[in-house]
C-alpha positions as a Markdown table, in Angstrom:
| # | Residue | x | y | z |
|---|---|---|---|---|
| 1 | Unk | 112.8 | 91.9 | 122.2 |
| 2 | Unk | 110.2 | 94.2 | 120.3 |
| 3 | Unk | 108.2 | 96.3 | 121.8 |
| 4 | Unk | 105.3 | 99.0 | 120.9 |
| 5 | Unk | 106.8 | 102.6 | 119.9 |
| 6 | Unk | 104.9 | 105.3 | 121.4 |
| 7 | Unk | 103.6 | 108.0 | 119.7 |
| 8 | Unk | 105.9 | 110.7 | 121.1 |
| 9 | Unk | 108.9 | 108.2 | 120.2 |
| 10 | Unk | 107.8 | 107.9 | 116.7 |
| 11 | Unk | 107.5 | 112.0 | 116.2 |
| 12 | Unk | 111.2 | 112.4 | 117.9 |
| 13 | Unk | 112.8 | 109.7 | 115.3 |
| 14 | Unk | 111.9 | 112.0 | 112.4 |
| 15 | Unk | 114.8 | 114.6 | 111.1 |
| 16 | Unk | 113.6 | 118.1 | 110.5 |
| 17 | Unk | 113.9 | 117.4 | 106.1 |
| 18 | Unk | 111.5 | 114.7 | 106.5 |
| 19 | Unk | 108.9 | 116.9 | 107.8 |
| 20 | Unk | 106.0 | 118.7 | 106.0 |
| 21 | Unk | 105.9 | 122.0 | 106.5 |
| 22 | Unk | 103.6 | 124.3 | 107.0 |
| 23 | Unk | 102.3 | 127.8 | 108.4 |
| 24 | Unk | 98.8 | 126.9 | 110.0 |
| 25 | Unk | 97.9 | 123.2 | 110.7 |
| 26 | Unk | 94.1 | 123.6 | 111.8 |
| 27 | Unk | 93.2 | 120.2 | 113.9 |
| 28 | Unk | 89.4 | 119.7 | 113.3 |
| 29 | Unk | 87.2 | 119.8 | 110.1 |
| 30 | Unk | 84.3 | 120.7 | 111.6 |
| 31 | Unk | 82.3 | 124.1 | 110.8 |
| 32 | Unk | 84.5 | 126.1 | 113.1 |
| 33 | Unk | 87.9 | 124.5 | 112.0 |
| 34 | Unk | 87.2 | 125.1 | 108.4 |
| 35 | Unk | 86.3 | 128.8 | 108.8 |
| 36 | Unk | 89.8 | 128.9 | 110.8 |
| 37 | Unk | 91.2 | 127.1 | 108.0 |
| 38 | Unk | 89.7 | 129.6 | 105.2 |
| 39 | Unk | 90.4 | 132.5 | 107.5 |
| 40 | Unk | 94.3 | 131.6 | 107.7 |
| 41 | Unk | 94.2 | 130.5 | 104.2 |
| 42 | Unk | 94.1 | 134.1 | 103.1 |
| 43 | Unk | 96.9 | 135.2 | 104.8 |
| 44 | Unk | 100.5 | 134.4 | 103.0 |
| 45 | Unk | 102.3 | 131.1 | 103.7 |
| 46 | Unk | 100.3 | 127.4 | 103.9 |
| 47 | Unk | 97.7 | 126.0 | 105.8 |
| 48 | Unk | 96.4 | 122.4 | 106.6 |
| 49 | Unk | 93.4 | 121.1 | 107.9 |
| 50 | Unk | 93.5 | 117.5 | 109.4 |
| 51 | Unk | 90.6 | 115.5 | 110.3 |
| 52 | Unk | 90.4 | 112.3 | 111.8 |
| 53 | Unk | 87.0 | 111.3 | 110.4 |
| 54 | Unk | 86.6 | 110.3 | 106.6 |
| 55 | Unk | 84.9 | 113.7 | 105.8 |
| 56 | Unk | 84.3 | 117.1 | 107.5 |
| 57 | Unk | 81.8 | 118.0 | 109.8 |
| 58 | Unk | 80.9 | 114.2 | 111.0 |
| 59 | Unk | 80.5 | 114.6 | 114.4 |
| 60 | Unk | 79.0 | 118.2 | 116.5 |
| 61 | Unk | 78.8 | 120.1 | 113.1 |
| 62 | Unk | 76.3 | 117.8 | 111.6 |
| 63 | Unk | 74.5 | 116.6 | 114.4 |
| 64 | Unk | 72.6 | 119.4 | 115.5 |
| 65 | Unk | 69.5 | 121.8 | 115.4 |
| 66 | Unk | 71.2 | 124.1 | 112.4 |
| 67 | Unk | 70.1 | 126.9 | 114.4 |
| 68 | Unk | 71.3 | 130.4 | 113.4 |
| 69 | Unk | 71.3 | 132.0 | 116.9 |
| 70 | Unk | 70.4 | 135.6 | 118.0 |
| 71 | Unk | 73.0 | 135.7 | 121.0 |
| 72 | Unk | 70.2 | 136.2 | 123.2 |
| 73 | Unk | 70.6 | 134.2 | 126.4 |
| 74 | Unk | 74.3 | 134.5 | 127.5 |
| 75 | Unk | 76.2 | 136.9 | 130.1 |
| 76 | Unk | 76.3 | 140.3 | 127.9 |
| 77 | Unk | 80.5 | 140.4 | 128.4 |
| 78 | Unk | 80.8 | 136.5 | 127.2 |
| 79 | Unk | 82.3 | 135.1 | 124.0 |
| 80 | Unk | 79.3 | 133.0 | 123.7 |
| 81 | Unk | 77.2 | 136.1 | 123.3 |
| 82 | Unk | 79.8 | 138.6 | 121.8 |
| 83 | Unk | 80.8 | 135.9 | 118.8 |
| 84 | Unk | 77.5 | 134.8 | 119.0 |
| 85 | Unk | 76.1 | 138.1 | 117.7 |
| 86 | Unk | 79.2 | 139.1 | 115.3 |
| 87 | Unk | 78.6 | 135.4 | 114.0 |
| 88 | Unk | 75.4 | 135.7 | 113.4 |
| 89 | Unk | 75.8 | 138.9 | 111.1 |
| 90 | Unk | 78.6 | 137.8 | 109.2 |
| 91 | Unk | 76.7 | 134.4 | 108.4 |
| 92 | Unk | 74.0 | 135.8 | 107.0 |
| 93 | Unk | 76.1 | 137.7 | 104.5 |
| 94 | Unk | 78.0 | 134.6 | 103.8 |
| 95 | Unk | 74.9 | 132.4 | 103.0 |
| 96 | Unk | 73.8 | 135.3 | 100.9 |
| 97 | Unk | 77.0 | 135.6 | 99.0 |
| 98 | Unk | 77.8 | 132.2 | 98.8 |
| 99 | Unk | 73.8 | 130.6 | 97.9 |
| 100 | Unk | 73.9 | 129.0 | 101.1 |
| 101 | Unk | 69.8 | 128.0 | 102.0 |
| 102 | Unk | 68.7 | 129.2 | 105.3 |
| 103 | Unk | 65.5 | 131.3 | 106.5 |
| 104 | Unk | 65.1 | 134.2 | 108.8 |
| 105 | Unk | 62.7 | 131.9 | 110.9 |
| 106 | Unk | 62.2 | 134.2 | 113.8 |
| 107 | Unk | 61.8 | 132.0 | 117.0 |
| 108 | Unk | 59.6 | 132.5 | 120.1 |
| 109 | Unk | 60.5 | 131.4 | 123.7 |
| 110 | Unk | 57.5 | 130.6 | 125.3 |
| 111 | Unk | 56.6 | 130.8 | 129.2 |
| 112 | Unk | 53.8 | 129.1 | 131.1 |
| 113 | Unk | 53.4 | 130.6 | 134.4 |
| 114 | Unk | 54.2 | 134.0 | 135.7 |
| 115 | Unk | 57.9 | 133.1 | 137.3 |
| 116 | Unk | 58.7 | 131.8 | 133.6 |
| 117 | Unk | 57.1 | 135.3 | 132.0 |
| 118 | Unk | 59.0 | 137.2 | 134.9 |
| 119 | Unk | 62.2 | 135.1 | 133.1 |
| 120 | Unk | 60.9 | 136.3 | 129.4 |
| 121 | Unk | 60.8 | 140.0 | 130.5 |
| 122 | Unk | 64.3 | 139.9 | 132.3 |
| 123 | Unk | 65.4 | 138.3 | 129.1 |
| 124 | Unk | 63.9 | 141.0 | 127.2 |
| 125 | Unk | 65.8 | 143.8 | 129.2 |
| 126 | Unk | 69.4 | 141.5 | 128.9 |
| 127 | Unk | 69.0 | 141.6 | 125.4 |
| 128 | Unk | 68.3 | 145.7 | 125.1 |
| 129 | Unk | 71.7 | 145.7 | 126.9 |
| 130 | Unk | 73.4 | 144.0 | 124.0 |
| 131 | Unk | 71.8 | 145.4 | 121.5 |
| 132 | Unk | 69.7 | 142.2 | 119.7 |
| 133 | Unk | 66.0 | 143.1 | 118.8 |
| 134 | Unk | 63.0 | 140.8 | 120.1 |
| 135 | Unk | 59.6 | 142.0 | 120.9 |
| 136 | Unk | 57.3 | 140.6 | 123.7 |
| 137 | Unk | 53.8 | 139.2 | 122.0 |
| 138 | Unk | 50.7 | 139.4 | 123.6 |
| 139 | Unk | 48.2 | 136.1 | 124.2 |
| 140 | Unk | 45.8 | 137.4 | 121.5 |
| 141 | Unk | 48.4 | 137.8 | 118.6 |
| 142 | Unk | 50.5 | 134.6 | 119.5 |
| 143 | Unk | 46.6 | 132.9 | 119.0 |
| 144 | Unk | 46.1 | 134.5 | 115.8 |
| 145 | Unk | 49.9 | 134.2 | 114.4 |
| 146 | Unk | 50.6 | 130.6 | 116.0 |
| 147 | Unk | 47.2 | 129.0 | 116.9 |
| 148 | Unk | 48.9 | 125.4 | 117.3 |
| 149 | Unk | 51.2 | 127.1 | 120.1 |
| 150 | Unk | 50.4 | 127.2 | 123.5 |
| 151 | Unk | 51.6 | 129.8 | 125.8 |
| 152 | Unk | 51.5 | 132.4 | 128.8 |
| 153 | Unk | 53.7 | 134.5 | 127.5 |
| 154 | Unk | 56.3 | 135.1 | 124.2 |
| 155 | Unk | 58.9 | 136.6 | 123.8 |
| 156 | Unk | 60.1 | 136.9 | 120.1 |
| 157 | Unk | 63.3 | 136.8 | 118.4 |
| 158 | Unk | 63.0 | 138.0 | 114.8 |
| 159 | Unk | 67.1 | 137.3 | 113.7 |
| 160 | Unk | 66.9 | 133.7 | 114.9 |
| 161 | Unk | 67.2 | 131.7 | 111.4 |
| 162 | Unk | 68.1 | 128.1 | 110.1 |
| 163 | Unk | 70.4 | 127.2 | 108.0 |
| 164 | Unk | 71.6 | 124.3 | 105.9 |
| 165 | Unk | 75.2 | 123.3 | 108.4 |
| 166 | Unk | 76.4 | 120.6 | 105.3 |
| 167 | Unk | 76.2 | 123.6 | 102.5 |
| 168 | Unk | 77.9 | 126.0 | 105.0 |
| 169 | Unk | 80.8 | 123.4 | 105.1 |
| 170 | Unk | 80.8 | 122.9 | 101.5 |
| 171 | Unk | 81.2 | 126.2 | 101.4 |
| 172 | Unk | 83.5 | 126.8 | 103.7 |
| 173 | Unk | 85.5 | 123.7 | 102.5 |
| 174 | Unk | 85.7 | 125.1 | 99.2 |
| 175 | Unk | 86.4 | 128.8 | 99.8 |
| 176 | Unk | 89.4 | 127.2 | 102.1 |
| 177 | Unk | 90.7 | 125.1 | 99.0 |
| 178 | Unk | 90.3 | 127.8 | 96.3 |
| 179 | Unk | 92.8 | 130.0 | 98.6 |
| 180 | Unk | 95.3 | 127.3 | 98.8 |
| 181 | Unk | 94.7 | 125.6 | 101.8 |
| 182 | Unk | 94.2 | 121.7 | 102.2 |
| 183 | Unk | 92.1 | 119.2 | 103.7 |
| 184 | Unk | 93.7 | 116.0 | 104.7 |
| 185 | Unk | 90.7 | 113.8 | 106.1 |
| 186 | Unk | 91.2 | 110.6 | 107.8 |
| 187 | Unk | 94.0 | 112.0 | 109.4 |
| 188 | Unk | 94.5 | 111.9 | 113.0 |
| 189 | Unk | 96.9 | 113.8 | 115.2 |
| 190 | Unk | 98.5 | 111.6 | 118.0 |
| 191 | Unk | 101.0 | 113.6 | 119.2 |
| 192 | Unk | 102.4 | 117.1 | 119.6 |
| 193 | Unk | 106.0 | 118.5 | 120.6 |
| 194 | Unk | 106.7 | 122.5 | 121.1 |
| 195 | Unk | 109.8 | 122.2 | 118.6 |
| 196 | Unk | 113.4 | 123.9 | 119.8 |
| 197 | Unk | 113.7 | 126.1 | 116.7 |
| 198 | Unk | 110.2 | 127.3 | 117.6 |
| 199 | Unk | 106.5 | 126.0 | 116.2 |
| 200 | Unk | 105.7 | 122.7 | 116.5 |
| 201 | Unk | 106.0 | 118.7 | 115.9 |
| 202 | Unk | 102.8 | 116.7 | 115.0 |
| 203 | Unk | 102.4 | 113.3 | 114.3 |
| 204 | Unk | 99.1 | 111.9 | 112.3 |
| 205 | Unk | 98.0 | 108.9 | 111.5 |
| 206 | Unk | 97.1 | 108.6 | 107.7 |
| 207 | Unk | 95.5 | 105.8 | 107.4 |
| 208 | Unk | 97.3 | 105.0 | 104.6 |
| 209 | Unk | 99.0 | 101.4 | 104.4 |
| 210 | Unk | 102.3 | 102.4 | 102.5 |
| 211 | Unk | 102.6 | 105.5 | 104.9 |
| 212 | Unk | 100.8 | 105.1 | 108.0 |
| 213 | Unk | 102.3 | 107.9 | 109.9 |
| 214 | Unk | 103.4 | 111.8 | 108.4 |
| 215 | Unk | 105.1 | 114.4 | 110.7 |
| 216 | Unk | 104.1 | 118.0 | 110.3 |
| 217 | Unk | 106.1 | 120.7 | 110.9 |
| 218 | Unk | 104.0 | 124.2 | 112.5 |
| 219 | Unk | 104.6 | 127.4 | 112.9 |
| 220 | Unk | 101.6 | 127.7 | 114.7 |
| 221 | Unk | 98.7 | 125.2 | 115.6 |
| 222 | Unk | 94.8 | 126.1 | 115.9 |
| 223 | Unk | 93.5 | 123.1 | 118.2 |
| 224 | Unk | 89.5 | 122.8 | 116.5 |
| 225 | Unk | 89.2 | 119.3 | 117.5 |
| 226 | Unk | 85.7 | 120.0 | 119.0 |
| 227 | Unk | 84.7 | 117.0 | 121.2 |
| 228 | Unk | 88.2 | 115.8 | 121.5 |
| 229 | Unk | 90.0 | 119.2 | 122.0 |
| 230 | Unk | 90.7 | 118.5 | 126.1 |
| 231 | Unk | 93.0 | 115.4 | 124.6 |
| 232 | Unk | 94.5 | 117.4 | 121.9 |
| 233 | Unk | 94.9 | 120.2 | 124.4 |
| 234 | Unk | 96.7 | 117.8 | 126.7 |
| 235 | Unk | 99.0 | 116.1 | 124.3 |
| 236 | Unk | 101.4 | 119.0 | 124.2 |
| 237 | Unk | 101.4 | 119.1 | 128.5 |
| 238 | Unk | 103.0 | 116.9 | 131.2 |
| 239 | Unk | 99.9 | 114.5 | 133.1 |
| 240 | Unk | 100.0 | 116.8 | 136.1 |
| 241 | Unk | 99.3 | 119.9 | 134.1 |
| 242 | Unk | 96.2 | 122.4 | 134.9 |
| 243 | Unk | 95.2 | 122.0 | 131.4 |
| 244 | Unk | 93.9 | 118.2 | 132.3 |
| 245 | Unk | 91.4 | 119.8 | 135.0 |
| 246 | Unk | 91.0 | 123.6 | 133.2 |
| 247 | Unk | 90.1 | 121.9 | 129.5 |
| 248 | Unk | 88.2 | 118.8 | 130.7 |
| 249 | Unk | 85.5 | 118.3 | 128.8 |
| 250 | Unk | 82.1 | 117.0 | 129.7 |
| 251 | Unk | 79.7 | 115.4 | 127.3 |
| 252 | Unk | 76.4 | 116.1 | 127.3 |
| 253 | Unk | 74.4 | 113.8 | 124.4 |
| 254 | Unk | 71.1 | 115.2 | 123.1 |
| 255 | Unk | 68.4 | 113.2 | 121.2 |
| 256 | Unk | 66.3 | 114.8 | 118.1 |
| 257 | Unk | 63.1 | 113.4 | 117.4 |
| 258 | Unk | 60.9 | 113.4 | 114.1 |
| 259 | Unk | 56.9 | 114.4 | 114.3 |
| 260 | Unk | 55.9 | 111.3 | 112.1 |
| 261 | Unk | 52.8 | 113.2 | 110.1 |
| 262 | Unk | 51.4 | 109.9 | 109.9 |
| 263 | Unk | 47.5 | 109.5 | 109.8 |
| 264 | Unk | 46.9 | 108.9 | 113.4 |
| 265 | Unk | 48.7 | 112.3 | 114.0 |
| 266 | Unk | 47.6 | 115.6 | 114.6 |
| 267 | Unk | 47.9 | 117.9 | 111.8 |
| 268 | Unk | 50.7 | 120.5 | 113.1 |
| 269 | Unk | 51.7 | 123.7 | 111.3 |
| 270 | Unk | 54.5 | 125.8 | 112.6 |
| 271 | Unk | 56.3 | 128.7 | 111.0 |
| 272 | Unk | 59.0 | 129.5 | 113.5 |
| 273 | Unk | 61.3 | 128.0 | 115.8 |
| 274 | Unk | 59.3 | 127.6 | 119.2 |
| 275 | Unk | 61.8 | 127.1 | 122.6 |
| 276 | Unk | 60.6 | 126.6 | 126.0 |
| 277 | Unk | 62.7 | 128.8 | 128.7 |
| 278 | Unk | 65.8 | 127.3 | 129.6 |
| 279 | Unk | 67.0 | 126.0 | 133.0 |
| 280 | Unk | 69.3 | 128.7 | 135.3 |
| 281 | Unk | 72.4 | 127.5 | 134.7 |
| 282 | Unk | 71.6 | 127.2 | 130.6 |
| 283 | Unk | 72.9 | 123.7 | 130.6 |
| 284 | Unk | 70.5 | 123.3 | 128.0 |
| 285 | Unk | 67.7 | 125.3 | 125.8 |
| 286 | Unk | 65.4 | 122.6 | 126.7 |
| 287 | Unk | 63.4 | 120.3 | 123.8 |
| 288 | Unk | 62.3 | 122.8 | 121.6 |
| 289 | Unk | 60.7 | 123.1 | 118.3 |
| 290 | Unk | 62.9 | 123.3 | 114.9 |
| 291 | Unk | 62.3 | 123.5 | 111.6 |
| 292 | Unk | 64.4 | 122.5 | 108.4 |
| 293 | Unk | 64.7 | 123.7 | 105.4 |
| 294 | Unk | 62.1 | 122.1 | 103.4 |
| 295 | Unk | 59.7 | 123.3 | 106.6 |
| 296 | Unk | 59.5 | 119.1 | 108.6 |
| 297 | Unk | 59.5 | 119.9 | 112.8 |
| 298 | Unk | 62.0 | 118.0 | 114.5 |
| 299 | Unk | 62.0 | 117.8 | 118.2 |
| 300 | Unk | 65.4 | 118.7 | 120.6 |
| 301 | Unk | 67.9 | 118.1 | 122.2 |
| 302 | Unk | 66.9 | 116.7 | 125.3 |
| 303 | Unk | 69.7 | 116.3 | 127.9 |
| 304 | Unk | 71.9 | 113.1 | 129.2 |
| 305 | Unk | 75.3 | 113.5 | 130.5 |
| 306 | Unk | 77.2 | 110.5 | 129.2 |
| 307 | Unk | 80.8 | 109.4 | 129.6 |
| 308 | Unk | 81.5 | 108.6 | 125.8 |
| 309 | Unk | 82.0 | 111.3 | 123.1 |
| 310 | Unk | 81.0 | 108.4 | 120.5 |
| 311 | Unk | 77.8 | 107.4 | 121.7 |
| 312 | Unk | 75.2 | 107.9 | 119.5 |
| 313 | Unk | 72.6 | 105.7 | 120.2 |
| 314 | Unk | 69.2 | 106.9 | 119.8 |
| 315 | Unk | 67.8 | 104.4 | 122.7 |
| 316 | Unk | 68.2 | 104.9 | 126.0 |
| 317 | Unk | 67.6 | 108.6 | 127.9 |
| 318 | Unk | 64.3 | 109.8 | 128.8 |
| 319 | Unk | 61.1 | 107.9 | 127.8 |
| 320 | Unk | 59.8 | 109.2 | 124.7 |
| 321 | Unk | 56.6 | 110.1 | 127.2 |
| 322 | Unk | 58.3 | 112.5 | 129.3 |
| 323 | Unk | 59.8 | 114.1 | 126.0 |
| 324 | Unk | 56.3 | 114.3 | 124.5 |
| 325 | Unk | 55.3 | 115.7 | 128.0 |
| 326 | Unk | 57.5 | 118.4 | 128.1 |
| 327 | Unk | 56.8 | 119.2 | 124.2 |
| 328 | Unk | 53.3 | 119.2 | 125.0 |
| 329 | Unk | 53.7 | 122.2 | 127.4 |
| 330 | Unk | 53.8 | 124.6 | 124.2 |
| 331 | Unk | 52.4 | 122.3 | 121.9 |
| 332 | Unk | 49.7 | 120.7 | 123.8 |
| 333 | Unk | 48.5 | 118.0 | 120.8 |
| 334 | Unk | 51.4 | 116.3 | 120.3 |
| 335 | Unk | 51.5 | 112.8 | 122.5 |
| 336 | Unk | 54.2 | 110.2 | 122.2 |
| 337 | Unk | 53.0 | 108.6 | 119.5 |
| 338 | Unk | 53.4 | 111.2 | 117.3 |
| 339 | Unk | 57.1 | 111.4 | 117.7 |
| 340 | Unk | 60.4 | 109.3 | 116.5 |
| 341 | Unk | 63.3 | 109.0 | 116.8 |
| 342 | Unk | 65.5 | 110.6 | 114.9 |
| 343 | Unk | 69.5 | 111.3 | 115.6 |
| 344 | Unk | 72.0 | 111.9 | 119.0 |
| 345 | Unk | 74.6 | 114.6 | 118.9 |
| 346 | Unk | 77.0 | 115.3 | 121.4 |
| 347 | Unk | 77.7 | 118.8 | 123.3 |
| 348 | Unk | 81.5 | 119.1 | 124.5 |
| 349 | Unk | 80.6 | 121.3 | 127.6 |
| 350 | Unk | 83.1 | 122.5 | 129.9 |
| 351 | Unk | 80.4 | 123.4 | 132.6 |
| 352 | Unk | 79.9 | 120.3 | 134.8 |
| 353 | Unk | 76.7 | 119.0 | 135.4 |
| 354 | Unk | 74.5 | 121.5 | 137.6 |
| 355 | Unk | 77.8 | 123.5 | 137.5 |
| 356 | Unk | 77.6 | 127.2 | 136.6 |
| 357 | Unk | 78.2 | 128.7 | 133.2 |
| 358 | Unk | 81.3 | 128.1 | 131.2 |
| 359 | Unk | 82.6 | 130.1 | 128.4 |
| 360 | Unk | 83.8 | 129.5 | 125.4 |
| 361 | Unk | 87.7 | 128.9 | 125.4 |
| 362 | Unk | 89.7 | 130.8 | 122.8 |
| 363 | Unk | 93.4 | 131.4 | 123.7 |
| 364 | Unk | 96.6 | 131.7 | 122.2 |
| 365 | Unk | 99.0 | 130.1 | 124.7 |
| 366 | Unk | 102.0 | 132.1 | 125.1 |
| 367 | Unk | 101.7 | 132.7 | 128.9 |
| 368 | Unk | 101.7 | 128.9 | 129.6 |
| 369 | Unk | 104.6 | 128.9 | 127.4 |
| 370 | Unk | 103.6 | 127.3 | 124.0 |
| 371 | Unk | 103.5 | 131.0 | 121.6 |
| 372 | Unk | 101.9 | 130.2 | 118.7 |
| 373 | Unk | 99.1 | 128.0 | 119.6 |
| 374 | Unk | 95.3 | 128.3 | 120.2 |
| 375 | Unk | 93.2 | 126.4 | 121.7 |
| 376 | Unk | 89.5 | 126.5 | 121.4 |
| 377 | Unk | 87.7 | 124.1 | 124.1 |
| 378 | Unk | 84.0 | 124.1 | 125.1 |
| 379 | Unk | 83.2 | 125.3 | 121.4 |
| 380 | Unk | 79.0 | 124.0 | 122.0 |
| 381 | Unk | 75.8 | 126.2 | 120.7 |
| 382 | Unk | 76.5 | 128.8 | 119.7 |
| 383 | Unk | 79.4 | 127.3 | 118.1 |
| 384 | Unk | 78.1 | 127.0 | 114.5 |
| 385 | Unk | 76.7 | 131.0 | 114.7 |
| 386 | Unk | 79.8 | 132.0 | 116.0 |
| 387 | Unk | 81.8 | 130.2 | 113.5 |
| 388 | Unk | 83.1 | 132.9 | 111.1 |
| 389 | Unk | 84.1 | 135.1 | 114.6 |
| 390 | Unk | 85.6 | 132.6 | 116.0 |
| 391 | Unk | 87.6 | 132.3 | 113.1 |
| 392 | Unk | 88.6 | 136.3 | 113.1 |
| 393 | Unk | 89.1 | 136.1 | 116.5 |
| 394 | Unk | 92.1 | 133.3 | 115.8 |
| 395 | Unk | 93.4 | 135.1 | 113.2 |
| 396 | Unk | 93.7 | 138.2 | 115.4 |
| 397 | Unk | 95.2 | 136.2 | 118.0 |
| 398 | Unk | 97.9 | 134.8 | 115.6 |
| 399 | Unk | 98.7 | 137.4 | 113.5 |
């Protein structure tokens, strides 16, 4: 009688000399997974980088506003803020050193009623406290330096930039290889054992048709796996563990949309990042105003919690008239008309919907009894800012 092997059954059938071995497996080829991956690289021993897709940085890497991030709206004693702002200046060396195109934009949050400008001004004081410069602008100089813009009150944030996320990977993927490390790409973990002798067991799937499945043997494992890190998380833990409820993730799909500069539409010139103030619990930054690199606006994310982390779909969500609606708040010519659609991404929040704020997750996990390996959950905005501390942080945690 045959039956399906499991996953788990295949990884205990293979002896320990039939393994590959290796110091650092990074799972996850996104930004944050290769800076981890280039970060471990430069220490001594070998480290791999699996990803599932058939490239890096397919899915929240490259599917986003490419904001470089100030660290401006977080709890002052948060990772998001903390990595955020360490992020932040270590990227802009990087891009420097490494020709990687972005622009010190500046950006401007924008308020349009006194509670709103109350907001602006607390925000103001929050970000004296951790030490990031912005500026409040006054009616008669946002007319004169943003005439398009509409607004009751500004508050600006001069070390807000844009970059270009696919050359950052590049970069990344190449720094990563050039110190030894490797990329395996359409390569896909499906299961994980703490091993006896210490590290751990991993079985991917290849992909390949003349070996479908490889087992890799750890010394320690840096779980990157962005939307999918709850299931990668899990994989190593029994089905009533905390880690199902603690690491579940929640998806939160945004749509970008494209000002179409066509005839009929308003002639619209921007020369920073323009973001309406967010909602209380900062689910989301609200549908704001980016540029990218070669200066077209794109419009977003707006915010719909969905069930799937594949779902990319651009139909559905809001009608395109409410999004125009709430663009139109700060930028009071544009109509629906004037938009299209352009690409979803996904968010992989660990803050339910209308729940309170979530941190980013970045642990090594001896106390729960697996020494060695990290997990990094709930890794959303500022995710790609934050990337090169997160990856020092890791390193720190492991070494």
């Amino acid at each position: 009688r045959q039956y399906a092997v499991s996953a788990a059954e295949r990884l205990g059938s293979y002896a320990s000399e039939d393994m590959t071995n290796v110091d650092h497996l990074v799972i996850g080829g996104g930004v944050v997974g290769l800076a981890v991956g280039r970060q471990l690289a430069a220490r001594q021993g070998n480290t791999l980088v699996v990803e599932k897709n058939r490239g890096f940085g397919m899915e929240t890497s490259s599917r986003n506003s490419e904001v470089i991030h100030a660290g401006i709206y977080y709890p002052k004693t948060s990772l998001r803020t903390r990595l955020c702002i360490e992020g932040k200046n270590m990227l802009y060396k990087y891009c420097q050193e490494h020709n990687v195109p972005f622009k010190k934009t500046g950006k401007w949050v924008v308020a349009q009623n006194d509670e709103q400008a109350e907001y602006l001004r607390q925000l103001a004081e929050h970000c004296a406290d951790v030490d990031v410069p912005v500026h409040m602008v006054s009616q008669k100089q946002a007319k004169h330096d943003e005439p398009c813009v509409q607004a009751h009150a500004v508050l600006a944030s001069p070390t807000t930039g844009i970059i270009d996320s696919h050359a950052l990977m590049s970069a990344l993927h190449q720094d990563l290889t050039e110190r030894g490390a490797d990329l395996a790409v359409g390569t896909e973990v499906q299961a994980i054992h703490r091993d006896d002798t210490g590290g751990y067991r991993v079985l991917v799937a290849t992909g390949d048709t003349d070996v479908p499945y490889m087992a890799v043997r750890a010394a320690s494992v840096v779980n990157a796996a962005g939307l999918w890190a709850d299931r990668i998380a899990c994989m190593l833990v029994p089905d009533d563990h905390e880690w199902h409820s603690k690491y579940k993730l929640h998806f939160a799909k945004g749509r970008y949309y494209l000002h179409t500069n066509s005839s009929n539409s308003p002639s619209i010139s921007v020369q920073r990042l323009v973001y309406p103030v967010p909602d209380k619990q900062i689910t989301s930054l609200g549908t704001h105003l980016t540029l990218d690199m070669g200066g077209a606006i794109r419009f977003g994310p707006d915010l719909e919690w969905v069930s799937s982390n594949t779902d990319y779909a651009t139909d559905g969500g809001e009608p395109i008239k409410k999004v125009a609606a709430a663009i139109a708040e700060y930028l009071p010519m544009i109509q629906a008309k004037d938009l299209a659609p352009g690409y979803t991404g996904i968010r992989p929040k660990l803050q339910l919907p209308g729940g309170v704020f979530r941190d980013f997750v970045i642990k090594e996990e001896s106390d729960a009894g697996f020494p060695g390996f990290v997990n990094l959950v709930g890794i959303e905005s500022p995710g790609l800012t934050s990337s090169l501390a997160i990856a020092q942080m890791v390193d720190r945690l492991l070494h």
